[in-house]
Structures are given as structure tokens and as C-alpha cells.
C-alpha positions in Angstrom: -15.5 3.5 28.1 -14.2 2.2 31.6 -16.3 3.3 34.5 -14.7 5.7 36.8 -13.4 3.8 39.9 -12.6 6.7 42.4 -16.4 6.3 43.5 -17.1 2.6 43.3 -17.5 0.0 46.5 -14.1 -1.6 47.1 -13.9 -4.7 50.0 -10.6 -5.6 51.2 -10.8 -9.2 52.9 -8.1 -10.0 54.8 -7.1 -13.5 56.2 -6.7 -13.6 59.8 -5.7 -16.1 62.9 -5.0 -16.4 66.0 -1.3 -16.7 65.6 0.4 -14.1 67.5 2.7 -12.8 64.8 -0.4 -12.7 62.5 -2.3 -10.7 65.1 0.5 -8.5 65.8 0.8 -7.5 62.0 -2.9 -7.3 61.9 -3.1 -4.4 64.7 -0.5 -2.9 63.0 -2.5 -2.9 59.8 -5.7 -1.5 61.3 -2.9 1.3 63.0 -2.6 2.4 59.5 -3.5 2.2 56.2 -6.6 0.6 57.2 -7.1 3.1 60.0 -9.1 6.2 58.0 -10.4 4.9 55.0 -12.3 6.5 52.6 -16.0 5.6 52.8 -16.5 3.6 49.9 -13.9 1.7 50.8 -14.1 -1.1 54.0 -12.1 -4.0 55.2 -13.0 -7.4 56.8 -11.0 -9.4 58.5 -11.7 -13.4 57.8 -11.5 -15.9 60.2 -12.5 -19.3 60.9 -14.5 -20.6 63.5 -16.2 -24.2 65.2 -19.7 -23.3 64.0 -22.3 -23.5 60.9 -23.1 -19.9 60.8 -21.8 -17.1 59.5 -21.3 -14.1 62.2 -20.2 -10.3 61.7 -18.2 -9.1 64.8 -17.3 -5.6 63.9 -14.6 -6.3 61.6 -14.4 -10.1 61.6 -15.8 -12.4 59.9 -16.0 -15.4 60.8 -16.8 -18.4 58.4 -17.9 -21.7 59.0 -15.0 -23.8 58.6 -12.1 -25.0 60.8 -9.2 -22.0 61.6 -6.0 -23.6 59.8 -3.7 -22.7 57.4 -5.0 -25.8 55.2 -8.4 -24.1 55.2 -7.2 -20.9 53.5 -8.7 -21.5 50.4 -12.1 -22.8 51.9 -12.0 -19.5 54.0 -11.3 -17.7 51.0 -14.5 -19.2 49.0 -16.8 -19.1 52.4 -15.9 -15.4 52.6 -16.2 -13.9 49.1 -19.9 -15.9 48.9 -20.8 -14.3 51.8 -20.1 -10.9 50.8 -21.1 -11.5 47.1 -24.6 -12.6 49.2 -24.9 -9.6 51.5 -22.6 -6.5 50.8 -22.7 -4.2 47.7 -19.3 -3.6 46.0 -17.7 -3.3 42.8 -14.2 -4.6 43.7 -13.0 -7.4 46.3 -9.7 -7.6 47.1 -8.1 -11.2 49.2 -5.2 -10.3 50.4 -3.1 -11.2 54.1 -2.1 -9.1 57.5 1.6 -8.3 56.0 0.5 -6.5 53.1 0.2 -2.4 53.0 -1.7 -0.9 50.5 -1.4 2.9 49.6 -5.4 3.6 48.5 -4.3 6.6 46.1 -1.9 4.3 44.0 -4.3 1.6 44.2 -6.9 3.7 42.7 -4.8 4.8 40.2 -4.0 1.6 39.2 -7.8 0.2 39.3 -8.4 2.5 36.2 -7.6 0.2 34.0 -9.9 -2.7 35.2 -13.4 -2.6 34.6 -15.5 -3.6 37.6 -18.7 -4.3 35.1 -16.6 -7.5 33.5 -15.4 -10.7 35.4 -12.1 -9.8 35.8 -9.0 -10.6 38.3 -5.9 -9.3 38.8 -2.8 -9.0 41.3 1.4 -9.5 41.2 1.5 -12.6 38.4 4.6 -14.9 39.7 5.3 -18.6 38.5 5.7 -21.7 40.0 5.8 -25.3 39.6 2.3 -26.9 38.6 2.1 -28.6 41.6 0.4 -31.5 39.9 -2.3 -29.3 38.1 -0.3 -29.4 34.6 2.3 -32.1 33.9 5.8 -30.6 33.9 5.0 -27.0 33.8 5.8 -23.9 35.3 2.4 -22.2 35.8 1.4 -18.2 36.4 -0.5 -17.8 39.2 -2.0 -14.4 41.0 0.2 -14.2 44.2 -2.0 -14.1 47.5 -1.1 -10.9 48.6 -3.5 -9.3 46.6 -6.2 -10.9 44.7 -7.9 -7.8 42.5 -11.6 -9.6 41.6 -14.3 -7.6 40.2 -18.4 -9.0 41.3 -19.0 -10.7 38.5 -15.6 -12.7 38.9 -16.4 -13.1 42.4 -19.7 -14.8 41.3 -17.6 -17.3 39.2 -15.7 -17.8 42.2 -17.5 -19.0 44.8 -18.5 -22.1 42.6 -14.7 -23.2 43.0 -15.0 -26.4 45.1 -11.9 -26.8 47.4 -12.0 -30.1 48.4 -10.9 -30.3 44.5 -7.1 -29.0 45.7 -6.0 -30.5 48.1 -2.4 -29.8 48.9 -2.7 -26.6 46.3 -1.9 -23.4 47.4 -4.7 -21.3 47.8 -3.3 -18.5 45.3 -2.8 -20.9 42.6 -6.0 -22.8 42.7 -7.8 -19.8 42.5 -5.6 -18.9 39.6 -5.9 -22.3 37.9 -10.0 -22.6 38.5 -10.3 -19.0 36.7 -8.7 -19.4 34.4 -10.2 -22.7 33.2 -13.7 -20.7 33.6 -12.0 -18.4 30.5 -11.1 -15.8 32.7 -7.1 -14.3 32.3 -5.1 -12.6 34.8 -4.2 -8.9 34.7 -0.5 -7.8 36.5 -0.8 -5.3 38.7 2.9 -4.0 40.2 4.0 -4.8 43.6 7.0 -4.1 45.6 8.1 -6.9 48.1 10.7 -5.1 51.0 11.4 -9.0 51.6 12.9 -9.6 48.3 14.2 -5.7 47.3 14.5 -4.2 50.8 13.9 -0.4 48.3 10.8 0.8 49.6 8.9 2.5 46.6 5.5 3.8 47.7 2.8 1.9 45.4 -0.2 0.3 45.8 0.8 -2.8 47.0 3.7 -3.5 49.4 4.6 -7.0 50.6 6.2 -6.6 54.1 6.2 -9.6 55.7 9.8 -11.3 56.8 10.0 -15.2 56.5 13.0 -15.0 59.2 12.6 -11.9 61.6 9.0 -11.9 62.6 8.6 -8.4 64.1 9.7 -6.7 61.2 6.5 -6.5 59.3 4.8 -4.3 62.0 8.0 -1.9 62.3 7.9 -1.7 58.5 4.0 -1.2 58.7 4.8 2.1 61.1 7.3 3.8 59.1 5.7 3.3 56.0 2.2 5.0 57.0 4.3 7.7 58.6 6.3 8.7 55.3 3.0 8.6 53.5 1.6 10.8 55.7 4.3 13.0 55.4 4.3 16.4 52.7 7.2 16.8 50.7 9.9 17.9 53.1 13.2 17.1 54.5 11.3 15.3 57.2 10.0 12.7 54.9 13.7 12.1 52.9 14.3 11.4 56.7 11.8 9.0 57.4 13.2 7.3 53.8 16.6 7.3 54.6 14.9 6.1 58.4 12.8 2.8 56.4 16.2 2.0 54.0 18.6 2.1 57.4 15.9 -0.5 58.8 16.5 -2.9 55.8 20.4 -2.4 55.9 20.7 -3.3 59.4 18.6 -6.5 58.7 19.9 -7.3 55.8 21.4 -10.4 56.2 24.6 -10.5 54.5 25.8 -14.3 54.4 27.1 -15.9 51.0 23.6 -18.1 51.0 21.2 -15.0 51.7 23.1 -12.8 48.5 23.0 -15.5 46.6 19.0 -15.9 46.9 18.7 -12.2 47.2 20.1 -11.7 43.6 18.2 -14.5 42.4 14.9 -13.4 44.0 15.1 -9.7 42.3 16.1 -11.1 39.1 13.1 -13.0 39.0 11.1 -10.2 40.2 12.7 -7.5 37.1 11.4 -10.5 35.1 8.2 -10.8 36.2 7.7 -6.7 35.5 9.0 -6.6 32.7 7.2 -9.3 31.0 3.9 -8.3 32.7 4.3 -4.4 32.3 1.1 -3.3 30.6 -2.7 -4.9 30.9 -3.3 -6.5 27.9 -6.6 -8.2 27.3 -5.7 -10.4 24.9 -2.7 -11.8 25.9 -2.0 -15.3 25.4 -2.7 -16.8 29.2 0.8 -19.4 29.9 
């Protein structure tokens, strides 16, 4: 029988930098979802930082390594052994600033994964090996949400980065995990970058590789329809986030062409992941 999840400790630890799109996104985040959450529930913020030590500053962390995007994964690992070390909780999620999480969906879709076993999870995409199998695509746990339960975190933190160079950090931590015996479960997530449909689940991609503002204005509408009863207010505020997308949409033969190709691959992904299954062959 699967323990009940509603109740259990549940760390979000998000990377963080000084970049001023990054922070802007980030105050955006704290604006909202993360603003009133419920009290088993906290988030950290990780960033890096000239020094040895560890140091808790309200709701950063900051971890003994260089701030870079090359040192994502080394902040990852620093992070997760430091809260494995010092902060009871069942769950961990990694994820980034640009990510909105609804925390009722999120529970509901935790039910299924059983915080007792090593176990991780998130949004299973593909990719070239990138040198860590010859000539194969590989499955890896996208980086906008990495679902790991303690005892996965405690296989974790023996990853040794220095071992991927040049790897993204999602894929190394898919790679080393599963060589440790430990499978992937897919958990659904919409991307408004890819789909630009807004669906309200637990895990909602929002960042835009070419407008860099519209993360945050995506962040503010969102929270506002969630918070919203069932009215003709809130088909507003809907028919408010689509209008957003359409008038950023970016409509050049190049940009359909990658936009149809993009949400192809994503039905793809969903349909072939669609249910957690524990013994599925891992490819």
C-alpha cells in the first residue's frame, strides 16, 4: 500500500543566479505559487558562491562551488547532500525559476510514487547521447522538474560531476541513476513555449528562449486564474493567458515549421509515457 502523500515533507530546490532575467522570473515565482505554501511543503533557492561553506540566508542556499551555468550539476549534487544532511522530507524536487507548479495537481499526481523507495521521476524527453552511449538517442528526466524521493536522493549525492563534463545536468543525472538500477517514472507537463494552450497541471514550463519577459507575465496570469472560482471571470483570465500567446506567437514559415515539430514530439512523448509502469523496459 502506497503511503498517503498529502501529509509528507516535500522540498522544492530551485536553481538560481544572478542573471537578471533569472531573478526577474524568480520574484515572480515567490509572487505566486511559491508565495503561501502549505506547511509541509518549503522551497530553497540554490545558489553558488566563492566560499567552502554552506550558508542558509532565508531562502538561499548557497553552495560551495563557483556560480555558472557549467556548475549546474555540481550545484545540483552540493544542494541535495545538503538537505539529505540537515532537512527532513520525503520528496525533493530540482527544478528552475521558469517553472510554475500547481501544488493540488502535483499532489495528485505524487500518489502514485512511493516516497519509502528510491524512486525519480519528471517530463521523460530524448536526446542525443551526447557521448554517454554510441549512436543513441537517450531518455532523460527534463530539468524542469526532477521528482526524487530520500532514498534516491541518497544514491544521488554519490554522482561525481567532474565525470560529465560537457553533459547536461538533466541527463547526467538521468544516466548516473539509471546505471545505479533506478528507472524513470513520467510525470505530465505542459510547456506554453512549445503548445502556447495553457492547461492547469502540476507542472508548467513558462520560460521563452526568444522574449525574455514573458515568463514572469505568464507567471502572473497563471496564479491569478488558479486563484480564481469557477466564474465567467476566470474563462476571462483564460481567454486573457491564450490572447498573450497569440500575440507572441511568432508566425514566420521557420517558427511553424518548429512549432509543429515540437508538439509532435511532445503528443509522442505522452502518449508513449502515459501511465507509471514499474517494470517498464528503461531505453
Amino acid at each position: 500500500m502506497l503511503d498517503d502523500i498529502s501529509d509528507k515533507n516535500i522540498i522544492f530546490l530551485i536553481l538560481a543566479s544572478q542573471d537578471s532575467v533569472n531573478e526577474a522570473d524568480r520574484e515572480a515565482q515567490q509572487q505566486t505559487w511559491c508565495s503561501n505554501l502549505p506547511k509541509n511543503i518549503s522551497a530553497l533557492w540554490i545558489r553558488g558562491h566563492n566560499s567552502s561553506e554552506y550558508k542558509l540566508s532565508g531562502v538561499d542556499l548557497f553552495v560551495p562551488c563557483i556560480e555558472s551555468y557549467e556548475n549546474i550539476l555540481t550545484k545540483t549534487i552540493l544542494a541535495v547532500n545538503w538537505c539529505v544532511n540537515n532537512l527532513l522530507f520525503e520528496i525533493l524536487i530540482r527544478t528552475n525559476v521558469s517553472t510554475y507548479y500547481s501544488i493540488p495537481h502535483l499532489i495528485k499526481d505524487l500518489e502514485n510514487f512511493d516516497s519509502r523507495e528510491a524512486l525519480f521521476g519528471g517530463f521523460i524527453d530524448e536526446s542525443r547521447s551526447l557521448g554517454l552511449l554510441e549512436n543513441k538517442t537517450f531518455s532523460f528526466v527534463t530539468g524542469t522538474g526532477i521528482y526524487l524521493t530520500q532514498p534516491a536522493c541518497r544514491v544521488l549525492i554519490n554522482l561525481e560531476p567532474r565525470k560529465f563534463l560537457g553533459i547536461p545536468d538533466d541527463v547526467a543525472i538521468t544516466y548516473f541513476l539509471v546505471q545505479q538500477g533506478i528507472n524513470p517514472y513520467f510525470f505530465p507537463r505542459v510547456n506554453m513555449h512549445s503548445t502556447h494552450i495553457f492547461i492547469l497541471g502540476s507542472q508548467i514550463r513558462l520560460k521563452s528562449s526568444e522574449i525574455s519577459h514573458l515568463a514572469r507575465k505568464r507567471f502572473l496570469l497563471i496564479f491569478k486564474y488558479s486563484l480564481m472560482p469557477p466564474s465567467i471571470q476566470k474563462i476571462i483570465c483564460y481567454l486573457q493567458i491564450e490572447l498573450q500567446e497569440l500575440f507572441n506567437l511568432q508566425l514566420t514559415i521557420g517558427h511553424l515549421k518548429s512549432f509543429v515539430r515540437r508538439n509532435h514530439h511532445i503528443f509522442c512523448q505522452n502518449i508513449k509515457h502515459f501511465k507509471f509502469s514499474k517494470d517498464k523496459e528503461y531505453k
